[in-house]
C-alpha atoms as a printed R data frame, in Angstrom:
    type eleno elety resid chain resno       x       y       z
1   ATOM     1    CA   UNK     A     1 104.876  84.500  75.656
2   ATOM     2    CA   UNK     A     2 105.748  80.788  75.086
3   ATOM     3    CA   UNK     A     3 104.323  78.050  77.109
4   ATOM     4    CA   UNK     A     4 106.457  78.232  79.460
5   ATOM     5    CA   UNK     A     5 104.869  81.627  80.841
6   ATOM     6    CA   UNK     A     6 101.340  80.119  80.094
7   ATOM     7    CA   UNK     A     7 102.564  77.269  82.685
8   ATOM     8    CA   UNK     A     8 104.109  80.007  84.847
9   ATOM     9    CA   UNK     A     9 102.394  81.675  88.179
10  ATOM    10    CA   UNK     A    10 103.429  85.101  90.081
11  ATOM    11    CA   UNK     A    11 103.573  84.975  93.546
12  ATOM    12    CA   UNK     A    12 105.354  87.448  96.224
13  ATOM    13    CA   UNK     A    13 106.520  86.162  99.018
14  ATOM    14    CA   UNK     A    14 106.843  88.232 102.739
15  ATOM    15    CA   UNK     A    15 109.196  85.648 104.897
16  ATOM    16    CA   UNK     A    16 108.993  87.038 108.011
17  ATOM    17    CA   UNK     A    17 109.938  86.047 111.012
18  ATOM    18    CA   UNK     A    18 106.221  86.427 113.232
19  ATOM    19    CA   UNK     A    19 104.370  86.333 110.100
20  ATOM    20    CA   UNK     A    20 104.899  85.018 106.460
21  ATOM    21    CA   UNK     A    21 102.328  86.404 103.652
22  ATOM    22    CA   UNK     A    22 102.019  85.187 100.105
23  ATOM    23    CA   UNK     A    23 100.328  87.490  97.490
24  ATOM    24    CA   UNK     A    24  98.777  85.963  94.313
25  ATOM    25    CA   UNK     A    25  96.910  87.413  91.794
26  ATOM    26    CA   UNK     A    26  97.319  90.499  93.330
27  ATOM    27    CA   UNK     A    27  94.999  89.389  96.528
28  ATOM    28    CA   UNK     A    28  97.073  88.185  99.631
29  ATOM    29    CA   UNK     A    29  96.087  84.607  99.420
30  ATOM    30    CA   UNK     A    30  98.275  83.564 102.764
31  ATOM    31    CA   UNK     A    31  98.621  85.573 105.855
32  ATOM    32    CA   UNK     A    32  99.866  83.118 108.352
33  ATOM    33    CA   UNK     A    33 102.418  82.575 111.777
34  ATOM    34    CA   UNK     A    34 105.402  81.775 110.386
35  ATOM    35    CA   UNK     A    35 105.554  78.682 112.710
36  ATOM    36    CA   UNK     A    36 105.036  74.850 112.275
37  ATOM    37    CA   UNK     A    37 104.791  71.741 114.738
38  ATOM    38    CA   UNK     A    38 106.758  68.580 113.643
39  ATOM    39    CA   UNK     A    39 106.524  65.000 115.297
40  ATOM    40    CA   UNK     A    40 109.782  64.404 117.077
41  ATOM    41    CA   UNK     A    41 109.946  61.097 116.213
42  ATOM    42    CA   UNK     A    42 108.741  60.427 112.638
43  ATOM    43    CA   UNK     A    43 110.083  63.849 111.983
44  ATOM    44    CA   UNK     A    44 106.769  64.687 110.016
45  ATOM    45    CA   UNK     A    45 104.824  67.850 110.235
46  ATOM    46    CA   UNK     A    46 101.627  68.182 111.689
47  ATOM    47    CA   UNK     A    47 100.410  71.464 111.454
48  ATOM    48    CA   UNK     A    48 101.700  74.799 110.111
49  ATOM    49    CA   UNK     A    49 100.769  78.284 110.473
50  ATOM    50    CA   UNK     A    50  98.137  79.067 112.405
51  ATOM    51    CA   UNK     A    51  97.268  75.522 113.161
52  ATOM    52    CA   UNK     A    52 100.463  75.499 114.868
53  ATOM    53    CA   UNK     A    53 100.670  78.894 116.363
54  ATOM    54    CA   UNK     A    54  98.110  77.191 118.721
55  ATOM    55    CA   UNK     A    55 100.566  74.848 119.684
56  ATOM    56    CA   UNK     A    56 103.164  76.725 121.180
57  ATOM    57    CA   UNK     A    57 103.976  76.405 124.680
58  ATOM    58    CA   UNK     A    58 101.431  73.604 124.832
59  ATOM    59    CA   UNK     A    59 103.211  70.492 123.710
60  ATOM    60    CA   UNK     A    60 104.154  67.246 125.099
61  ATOM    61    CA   UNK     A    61 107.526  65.980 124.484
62  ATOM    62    CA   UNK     A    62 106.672  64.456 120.998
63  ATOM    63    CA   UNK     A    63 105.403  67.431 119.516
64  ATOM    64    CA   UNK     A    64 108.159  70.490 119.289
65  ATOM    65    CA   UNK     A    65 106.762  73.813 117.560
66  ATOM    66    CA   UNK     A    66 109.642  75.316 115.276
67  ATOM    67    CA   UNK     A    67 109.719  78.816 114.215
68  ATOM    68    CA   UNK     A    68 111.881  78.439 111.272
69  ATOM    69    CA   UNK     A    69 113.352  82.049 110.909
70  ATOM    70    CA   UNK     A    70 115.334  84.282 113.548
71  ATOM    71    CA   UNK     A    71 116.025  87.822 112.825
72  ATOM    72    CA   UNK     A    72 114.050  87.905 109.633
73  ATOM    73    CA   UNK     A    73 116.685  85.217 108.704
74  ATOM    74    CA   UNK     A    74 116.259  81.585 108.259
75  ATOM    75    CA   UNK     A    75 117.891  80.070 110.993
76  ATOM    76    CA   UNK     A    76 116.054  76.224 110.376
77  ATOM    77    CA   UNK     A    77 116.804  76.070 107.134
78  ATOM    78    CA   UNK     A    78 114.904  72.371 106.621
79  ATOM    79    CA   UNK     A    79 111.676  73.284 108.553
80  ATOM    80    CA   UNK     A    80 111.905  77.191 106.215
81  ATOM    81    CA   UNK     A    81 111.509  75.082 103.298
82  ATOM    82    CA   UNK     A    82 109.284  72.209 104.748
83  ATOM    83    CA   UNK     A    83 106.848  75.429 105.748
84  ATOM    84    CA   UNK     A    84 107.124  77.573 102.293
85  ATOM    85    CA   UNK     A    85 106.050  75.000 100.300
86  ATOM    86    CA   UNK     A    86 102.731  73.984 102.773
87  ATOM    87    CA   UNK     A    87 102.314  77.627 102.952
88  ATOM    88    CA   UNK     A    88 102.670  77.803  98.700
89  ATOM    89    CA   UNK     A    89 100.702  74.319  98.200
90  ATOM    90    CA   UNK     A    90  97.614  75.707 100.358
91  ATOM    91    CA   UNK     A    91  96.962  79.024  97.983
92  ATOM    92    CA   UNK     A    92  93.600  78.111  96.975
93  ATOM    93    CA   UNK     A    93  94.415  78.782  92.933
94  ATOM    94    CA   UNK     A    94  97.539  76.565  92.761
95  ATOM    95    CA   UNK     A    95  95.447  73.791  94.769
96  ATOM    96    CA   UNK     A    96  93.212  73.022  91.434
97  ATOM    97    CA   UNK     A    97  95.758  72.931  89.202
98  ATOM    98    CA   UNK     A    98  96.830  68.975  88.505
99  ATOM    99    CA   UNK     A    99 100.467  69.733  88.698
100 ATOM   100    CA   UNK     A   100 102.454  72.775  90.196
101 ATOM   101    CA   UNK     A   101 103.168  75.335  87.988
102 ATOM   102    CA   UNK     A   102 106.875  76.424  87.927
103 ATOM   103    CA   UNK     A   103 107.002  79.753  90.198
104 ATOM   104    CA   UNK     A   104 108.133  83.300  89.615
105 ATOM   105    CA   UNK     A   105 108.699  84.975  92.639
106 ATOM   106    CA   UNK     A   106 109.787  87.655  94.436
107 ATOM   107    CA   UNK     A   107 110.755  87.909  98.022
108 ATOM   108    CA   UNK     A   108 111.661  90.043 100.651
109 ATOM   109    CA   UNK     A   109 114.934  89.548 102.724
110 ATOM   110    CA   UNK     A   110 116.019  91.675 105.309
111 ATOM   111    CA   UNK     A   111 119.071  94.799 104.632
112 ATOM   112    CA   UNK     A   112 121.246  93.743 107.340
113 ATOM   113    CA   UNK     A   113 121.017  90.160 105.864
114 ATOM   114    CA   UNK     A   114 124.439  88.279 104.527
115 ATOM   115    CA   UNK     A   115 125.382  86.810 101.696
116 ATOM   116    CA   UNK     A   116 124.947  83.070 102.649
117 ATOM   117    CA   UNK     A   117 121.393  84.153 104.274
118 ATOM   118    CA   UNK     A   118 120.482  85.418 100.918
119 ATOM   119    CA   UNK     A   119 121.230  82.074  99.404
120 ATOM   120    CA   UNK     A   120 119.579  80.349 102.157
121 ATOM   121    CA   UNK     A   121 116.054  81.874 100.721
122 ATOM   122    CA   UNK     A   122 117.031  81.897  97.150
123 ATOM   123    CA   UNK     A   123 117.793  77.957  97.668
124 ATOM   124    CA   UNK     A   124 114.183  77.788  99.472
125 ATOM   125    CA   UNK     A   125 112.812  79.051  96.835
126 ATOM   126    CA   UNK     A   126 113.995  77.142  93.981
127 ATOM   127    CA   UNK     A   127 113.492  74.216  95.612
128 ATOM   128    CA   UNK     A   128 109.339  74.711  95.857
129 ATOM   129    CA   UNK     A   129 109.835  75.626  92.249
130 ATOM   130    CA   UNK     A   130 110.964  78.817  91.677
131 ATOM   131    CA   UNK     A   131 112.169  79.015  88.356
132 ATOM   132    CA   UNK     A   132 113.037  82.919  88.686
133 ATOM   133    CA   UNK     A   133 113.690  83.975  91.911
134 ATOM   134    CA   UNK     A   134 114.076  87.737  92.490
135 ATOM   135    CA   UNK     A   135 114.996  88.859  95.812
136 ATOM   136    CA   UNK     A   136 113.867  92.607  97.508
137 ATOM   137    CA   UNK     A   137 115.274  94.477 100.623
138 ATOM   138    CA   UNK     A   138 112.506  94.729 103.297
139 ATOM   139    CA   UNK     A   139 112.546  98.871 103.483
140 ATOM   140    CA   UNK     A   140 112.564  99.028  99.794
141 ATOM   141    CA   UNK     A   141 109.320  97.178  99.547
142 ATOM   142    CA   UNK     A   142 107.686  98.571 102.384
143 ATOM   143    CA   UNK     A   143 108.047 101.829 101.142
144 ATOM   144    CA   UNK     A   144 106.612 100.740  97.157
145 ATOM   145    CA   UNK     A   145 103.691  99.357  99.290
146 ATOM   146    CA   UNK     A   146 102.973 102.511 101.527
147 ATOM   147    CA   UNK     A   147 102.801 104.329  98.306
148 ATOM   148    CA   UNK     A   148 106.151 106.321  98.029
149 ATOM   149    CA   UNK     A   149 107.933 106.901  94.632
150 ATOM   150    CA   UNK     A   150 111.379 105.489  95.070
151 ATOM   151    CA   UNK     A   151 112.561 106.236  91.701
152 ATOM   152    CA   UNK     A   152 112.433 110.145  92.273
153 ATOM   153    CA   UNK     A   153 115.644 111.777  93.271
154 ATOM   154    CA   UNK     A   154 113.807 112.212  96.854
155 ATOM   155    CA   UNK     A   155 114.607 111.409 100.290
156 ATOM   156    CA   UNK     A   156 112.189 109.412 102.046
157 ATOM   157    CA   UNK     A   157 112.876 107.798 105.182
158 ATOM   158    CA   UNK     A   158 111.639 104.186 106.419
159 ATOM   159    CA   UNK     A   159 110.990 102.444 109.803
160 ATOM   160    CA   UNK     A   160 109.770  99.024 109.253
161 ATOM   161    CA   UNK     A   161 109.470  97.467 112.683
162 ATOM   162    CA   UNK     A   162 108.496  93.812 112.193
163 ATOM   163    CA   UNK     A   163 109.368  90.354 114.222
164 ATOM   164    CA   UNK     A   164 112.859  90.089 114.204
165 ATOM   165    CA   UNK     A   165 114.293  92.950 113.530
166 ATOM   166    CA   UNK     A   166 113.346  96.872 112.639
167 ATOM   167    CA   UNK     A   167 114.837  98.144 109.188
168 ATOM   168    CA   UNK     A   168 115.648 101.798 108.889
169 ATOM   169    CA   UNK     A   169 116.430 103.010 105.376
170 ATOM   170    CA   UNK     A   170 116.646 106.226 103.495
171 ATOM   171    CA   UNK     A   171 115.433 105.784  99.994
172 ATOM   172    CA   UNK     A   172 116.325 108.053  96.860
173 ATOM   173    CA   UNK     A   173 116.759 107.135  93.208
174 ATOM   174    CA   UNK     A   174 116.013 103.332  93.489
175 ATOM   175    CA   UNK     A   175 118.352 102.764  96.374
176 ATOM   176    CA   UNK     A   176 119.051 102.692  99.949
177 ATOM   177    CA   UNK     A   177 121.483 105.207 100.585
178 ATOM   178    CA   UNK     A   178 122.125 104.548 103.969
179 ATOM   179    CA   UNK     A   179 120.478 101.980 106.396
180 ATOM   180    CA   UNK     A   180 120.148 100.453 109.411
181 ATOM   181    CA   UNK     A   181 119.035  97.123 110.648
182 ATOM   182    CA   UNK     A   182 118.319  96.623 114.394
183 ATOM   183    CA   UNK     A   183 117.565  93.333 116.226
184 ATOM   184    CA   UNK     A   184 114.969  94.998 117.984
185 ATOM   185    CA   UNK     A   185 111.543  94.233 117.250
186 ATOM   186    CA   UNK     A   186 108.122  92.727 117.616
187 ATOM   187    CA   UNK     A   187 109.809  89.602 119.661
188 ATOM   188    CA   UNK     A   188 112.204  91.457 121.996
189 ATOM   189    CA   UNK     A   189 108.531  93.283 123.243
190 ATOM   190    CA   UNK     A   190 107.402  90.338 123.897
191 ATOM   191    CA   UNK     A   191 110.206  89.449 125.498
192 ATOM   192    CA   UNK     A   192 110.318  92.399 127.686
193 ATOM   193    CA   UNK     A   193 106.849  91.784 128.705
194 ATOM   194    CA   UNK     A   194 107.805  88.135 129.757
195 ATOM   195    CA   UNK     A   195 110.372  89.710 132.456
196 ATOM   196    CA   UNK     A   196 108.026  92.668 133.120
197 ATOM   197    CA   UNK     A   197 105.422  90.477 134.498
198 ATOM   198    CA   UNK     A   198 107.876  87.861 136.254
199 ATOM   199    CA   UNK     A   199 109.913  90.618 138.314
200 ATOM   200    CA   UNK     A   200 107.230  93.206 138.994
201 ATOM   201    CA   UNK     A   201 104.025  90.675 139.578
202 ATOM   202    CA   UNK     A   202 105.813  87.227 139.843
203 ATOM   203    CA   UNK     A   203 103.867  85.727 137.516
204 ATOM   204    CA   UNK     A   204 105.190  83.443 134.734
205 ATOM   205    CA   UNK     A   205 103.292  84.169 131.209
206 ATOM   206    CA   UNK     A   206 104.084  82.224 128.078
207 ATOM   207    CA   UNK     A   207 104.994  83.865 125.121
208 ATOM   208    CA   UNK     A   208 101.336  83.310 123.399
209 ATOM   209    CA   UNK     A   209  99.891  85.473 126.286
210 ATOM   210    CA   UNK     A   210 103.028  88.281 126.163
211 ATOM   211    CA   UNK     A   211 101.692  88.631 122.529
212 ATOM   212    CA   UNK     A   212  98.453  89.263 123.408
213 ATOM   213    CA   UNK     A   213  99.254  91.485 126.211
214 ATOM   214    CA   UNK     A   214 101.200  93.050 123.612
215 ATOM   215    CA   UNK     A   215  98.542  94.066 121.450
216 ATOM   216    CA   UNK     A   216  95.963  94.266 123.675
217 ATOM   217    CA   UNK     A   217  97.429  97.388 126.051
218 ATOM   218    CA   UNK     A   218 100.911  97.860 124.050
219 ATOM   219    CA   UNK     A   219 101.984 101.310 123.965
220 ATOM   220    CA   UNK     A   220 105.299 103.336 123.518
221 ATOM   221    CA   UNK     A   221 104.338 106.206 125.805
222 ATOM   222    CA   UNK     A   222 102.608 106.354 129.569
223 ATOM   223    CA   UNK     A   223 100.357 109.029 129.234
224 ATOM   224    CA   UNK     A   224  98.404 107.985 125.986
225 ATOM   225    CA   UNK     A   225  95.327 110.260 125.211
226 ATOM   226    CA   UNK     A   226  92.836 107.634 124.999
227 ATOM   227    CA   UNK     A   227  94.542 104.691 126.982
228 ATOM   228    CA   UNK     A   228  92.661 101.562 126.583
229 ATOM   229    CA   UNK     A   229  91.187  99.038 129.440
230 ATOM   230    CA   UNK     A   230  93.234  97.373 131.940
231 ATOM   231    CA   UNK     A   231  93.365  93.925 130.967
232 ATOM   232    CA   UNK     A   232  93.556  90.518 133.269
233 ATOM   233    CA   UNK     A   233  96.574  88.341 132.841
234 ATOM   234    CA   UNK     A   234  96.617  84.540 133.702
235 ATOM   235    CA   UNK     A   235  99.323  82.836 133.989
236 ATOM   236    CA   UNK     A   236 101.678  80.911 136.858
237 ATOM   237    CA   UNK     A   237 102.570  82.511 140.570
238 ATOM   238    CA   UNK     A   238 106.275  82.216 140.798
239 ATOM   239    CA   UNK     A   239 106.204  82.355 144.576
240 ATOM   240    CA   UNK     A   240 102.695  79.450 144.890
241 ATOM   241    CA   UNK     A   241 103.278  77.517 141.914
242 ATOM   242    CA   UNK     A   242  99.773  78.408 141.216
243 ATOM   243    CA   UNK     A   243  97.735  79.727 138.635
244 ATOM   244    CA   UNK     A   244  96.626  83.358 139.060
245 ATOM   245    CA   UNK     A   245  95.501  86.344 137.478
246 ATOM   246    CA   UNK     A   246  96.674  89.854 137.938
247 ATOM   247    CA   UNK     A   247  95.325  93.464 136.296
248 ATOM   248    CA   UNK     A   248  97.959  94.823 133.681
249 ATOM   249    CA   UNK     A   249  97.882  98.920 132.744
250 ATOM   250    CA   UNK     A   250  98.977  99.939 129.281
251 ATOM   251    CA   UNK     A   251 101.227 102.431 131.327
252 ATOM   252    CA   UNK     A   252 103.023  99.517 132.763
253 ATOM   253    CA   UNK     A   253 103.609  97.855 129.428
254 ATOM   254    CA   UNK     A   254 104.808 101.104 128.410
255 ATOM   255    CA   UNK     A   255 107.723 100.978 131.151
256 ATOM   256    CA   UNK     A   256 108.274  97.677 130.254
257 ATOM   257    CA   UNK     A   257 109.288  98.545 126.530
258 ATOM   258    CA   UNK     A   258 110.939 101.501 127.284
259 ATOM   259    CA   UNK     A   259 114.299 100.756 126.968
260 ATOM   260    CA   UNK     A   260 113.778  98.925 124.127
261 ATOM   261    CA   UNK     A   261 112.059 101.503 122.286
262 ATOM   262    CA   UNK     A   262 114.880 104.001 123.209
263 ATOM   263    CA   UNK     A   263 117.292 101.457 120.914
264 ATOM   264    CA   UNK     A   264 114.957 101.991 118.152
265 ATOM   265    CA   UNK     A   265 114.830 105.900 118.367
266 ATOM   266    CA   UNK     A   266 118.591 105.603 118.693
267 ATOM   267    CA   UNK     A   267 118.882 104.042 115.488
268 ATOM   268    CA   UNK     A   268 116.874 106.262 113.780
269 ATOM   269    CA   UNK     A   269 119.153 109.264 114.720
270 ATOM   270    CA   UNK     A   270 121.599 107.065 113.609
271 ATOM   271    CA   UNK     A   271 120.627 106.711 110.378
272 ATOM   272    CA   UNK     A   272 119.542 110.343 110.000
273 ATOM   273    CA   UNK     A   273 122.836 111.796 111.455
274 ATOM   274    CA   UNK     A   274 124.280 109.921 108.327
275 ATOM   275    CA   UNK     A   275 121.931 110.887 106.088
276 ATOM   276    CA   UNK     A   276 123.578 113.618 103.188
277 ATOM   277    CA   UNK     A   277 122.222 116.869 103.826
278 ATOM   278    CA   UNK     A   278 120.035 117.288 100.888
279 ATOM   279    CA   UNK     A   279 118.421 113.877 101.637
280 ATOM   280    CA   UNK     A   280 117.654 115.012 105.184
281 ATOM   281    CA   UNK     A   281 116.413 118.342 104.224
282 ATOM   282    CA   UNK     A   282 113.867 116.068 101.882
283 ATOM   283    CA   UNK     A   283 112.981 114.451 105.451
284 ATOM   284    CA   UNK     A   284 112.164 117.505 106.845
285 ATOM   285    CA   UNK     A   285 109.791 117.882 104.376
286 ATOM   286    CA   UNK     A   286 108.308 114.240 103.867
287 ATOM   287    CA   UNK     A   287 108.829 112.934 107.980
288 ATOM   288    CA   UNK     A   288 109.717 109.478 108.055
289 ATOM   289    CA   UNK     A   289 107.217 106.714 107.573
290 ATOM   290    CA   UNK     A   290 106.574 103.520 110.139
291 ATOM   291    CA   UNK     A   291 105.197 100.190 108.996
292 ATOM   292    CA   UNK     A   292 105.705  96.739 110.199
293 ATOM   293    CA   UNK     A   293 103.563  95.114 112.711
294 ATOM   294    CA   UNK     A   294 105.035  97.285 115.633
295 ATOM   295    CA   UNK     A   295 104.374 100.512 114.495
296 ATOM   296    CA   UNK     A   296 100.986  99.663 115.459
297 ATOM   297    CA   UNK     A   297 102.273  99.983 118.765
298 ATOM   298    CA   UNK     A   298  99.931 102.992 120.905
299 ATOM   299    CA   UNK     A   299 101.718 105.988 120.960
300 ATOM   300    CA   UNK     A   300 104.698 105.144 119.329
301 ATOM   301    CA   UNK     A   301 104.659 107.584 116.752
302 ATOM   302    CA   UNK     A   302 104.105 110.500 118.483
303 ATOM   303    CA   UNK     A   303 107.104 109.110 120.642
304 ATOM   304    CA   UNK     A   304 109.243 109.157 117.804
305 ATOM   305    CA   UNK     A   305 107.800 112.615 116.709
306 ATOM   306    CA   UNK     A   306 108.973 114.008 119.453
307 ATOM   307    CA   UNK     A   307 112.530 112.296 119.828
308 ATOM   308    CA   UNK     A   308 113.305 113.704 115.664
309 ATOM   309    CA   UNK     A   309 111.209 116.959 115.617
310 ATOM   310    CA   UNK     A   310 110.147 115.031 112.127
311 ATOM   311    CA   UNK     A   311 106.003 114.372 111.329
312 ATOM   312    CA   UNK     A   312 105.480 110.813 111.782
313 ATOM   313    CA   UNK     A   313 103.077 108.565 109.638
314 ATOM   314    CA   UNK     A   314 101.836 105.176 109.450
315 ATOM   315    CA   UNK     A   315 101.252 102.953 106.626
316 ATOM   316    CA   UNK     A   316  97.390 101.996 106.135
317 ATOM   317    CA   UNK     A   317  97.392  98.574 107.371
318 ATOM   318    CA   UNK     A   318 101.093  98.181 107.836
319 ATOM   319    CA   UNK     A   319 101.374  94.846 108.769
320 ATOM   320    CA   UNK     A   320 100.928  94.235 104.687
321 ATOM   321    CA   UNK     A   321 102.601  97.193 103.569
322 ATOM   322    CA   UNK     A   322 106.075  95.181 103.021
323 ATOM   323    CA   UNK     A   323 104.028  92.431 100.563
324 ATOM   324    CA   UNK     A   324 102.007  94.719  99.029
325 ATOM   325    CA   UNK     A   325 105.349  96.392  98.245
326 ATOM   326    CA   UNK     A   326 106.977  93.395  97.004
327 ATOM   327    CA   UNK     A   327 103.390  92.270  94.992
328 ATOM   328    CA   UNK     A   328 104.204  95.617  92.962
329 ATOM   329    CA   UNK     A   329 107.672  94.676  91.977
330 ATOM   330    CA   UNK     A   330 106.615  91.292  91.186
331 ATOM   331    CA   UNK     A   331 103.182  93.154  89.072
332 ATOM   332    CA   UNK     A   332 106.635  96.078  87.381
333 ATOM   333    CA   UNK     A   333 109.128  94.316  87.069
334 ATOM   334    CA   UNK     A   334 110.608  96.275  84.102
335 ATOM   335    CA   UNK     A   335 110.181  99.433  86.046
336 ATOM   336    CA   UNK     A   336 112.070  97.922  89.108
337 ATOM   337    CA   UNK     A   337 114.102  95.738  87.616
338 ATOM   338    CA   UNK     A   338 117.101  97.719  89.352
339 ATOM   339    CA   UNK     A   339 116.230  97.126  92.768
340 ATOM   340    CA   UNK     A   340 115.844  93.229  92.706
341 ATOM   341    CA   UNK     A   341 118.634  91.336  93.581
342 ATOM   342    CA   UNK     A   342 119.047  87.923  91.197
């Protein structure tokens, strides 16, 4: 312990692509859109996060909202950095301190991500200083944070459906044995409910109002067991030009995402028709576990239940099972040391 490590803070770091969450101290300190608003011509940003969120699809000309990462990749790599260290300079601890503290951190990158992606974040990172910068693959920390025991010789399987994309891993000994990343995710819903709403009702909705539509009356089957309210949509008549509203069942949401959801299942038979055989027969035993933001979607567990003959559970609050994952690495890292990629 020199003074270094006295001048030295912990802080995990979830970069996703909806949503980026910072935990410090053990307490998620950030849990913000991982979106920001810059002035077009002094090229200065105005607002970040939520702030911004607020923005979208509501700006003039001067003002252009920027979500920084595609894919659960950084895509903008300038406006990434611009937003991690707004993001790491508003955690209420650090904000008292006279100078920053150098930075240990860990963070979560997707499986499916390259090489040169990987040093995209790692270069983030160090240059909001990180002084030791571990990385950690998404389904790895999702399934520390939903409380499995990677370390045994066990199978467990993981479906982290996030923003960007949906990771599906099989976890034994430390490792992912095999995996799967899709580009199928919280965004392509939203997507789908965009089109939805424009073919079948001719109404143009933004994406802000897709989201909420989304997680309002979202659901992965038609015939849910306690469906909820019908909700009213506002948004532009294709046909008028004007605004109207129309009344939105979770049933037709459900058609909406249908095909969409079929990619998912068909990943996750992927994944399990390569799974070794006495990994899989651990499956059958343990089910496979959802987290992620869309695994919150109605019904789509039991959907995926029924497509894999496997039980199907969801992390408590799964939307911070992947940084509560990674805020345990960061809390062990002697014990998983082996998992973190320098």
């Amino acid at each position: 312990m020199g003074f270094f490590d006295f001048m030295t803070e912990d802080i995990a770091i979830d970069l996703g692509t909806a949503n980026t969450l910072i935990i410090h101290n053990d307490k998620v300190v950030i849990d913000s859109p991982s979106i920001l608003a810059r002035d077009r011509i002094s090229g200065k940003i105005i607002a970040v996060g939520r702030e911004a969120s607020l923005m979208q699809g509501k700006t003039h000309e001067n003002i252009k909202t920027i979500r920084p990462l595609k894919d659960g990749v950084i895509a903008d790599f300038d406006a990434s950095e611009q937003m991690i260290k707004m993001l790491i300079r508003s955690i209420p601890a650090l904000q008292k301190k006279l100078f920053t503290p150098a930075l240990r951190m860990v963070i979560c990158i997707p499986s499916g991500i390259t090489e040169v992606e990987m040093r995209a974040v790692k270069e983030s990172a160090e240059r909001v200083n990180g002084k030791e910068v571990y990385l950690i693959h998404e389904p790895m920390a999702a399934a520390i944070g939903i409380g499995v025991d990677i370390m045994q010789p066990k199978g467990n399987m993981i479906v982290d459906i996030g923003g960007g994309t949906t990771e599906i891993a099989v976890i034994a000994l430390g490792g992912i044995v095999c995996d799967k990343s899709v580009k199928i995710a919280g965004d392509v819903f939203t997507n789908d409910i965009i089109y939805y709403m424009r073919t079948q009702h001719n109404l143009f909705v933004g994406e802000t109002t897709a989201e909420k539509i989304k997680i309002e009356i979202g659901a992965a089957i038609e015939d849910l067991d306690s469906p909820p309210e019908d909700m009213s949509v506002q948004g532009r008549d294709l046909l008028t030009g004007k605004p109207k509203q129309v009344e939105v069942s979770s049933r037709e949401i459900a058609k909406a995402l249908d095909k969409s959801i079929q990619r998912i299942e068909d990943a996750v038979m992927e994944t399990l028709s390569q799974t070794p055989p006495e990994l899989a027969a651990d499956i059958y035993n343990t089910g496979i576990y959802l987290a992620g933001g869309g695994s919150m979607l109605r019904g789509l567990d039991k959907r995926i239940s029924q497509k894999t003959d496997l039980p199907v559970f969801i992390a408590e609050d799964p939307l911070r099972a992947v940084v509560r994952g990674t805020g345990m690495a960061l809390k062990n890292l002697t014990k998983y040391r082996s998992i973190l990629l320098k």
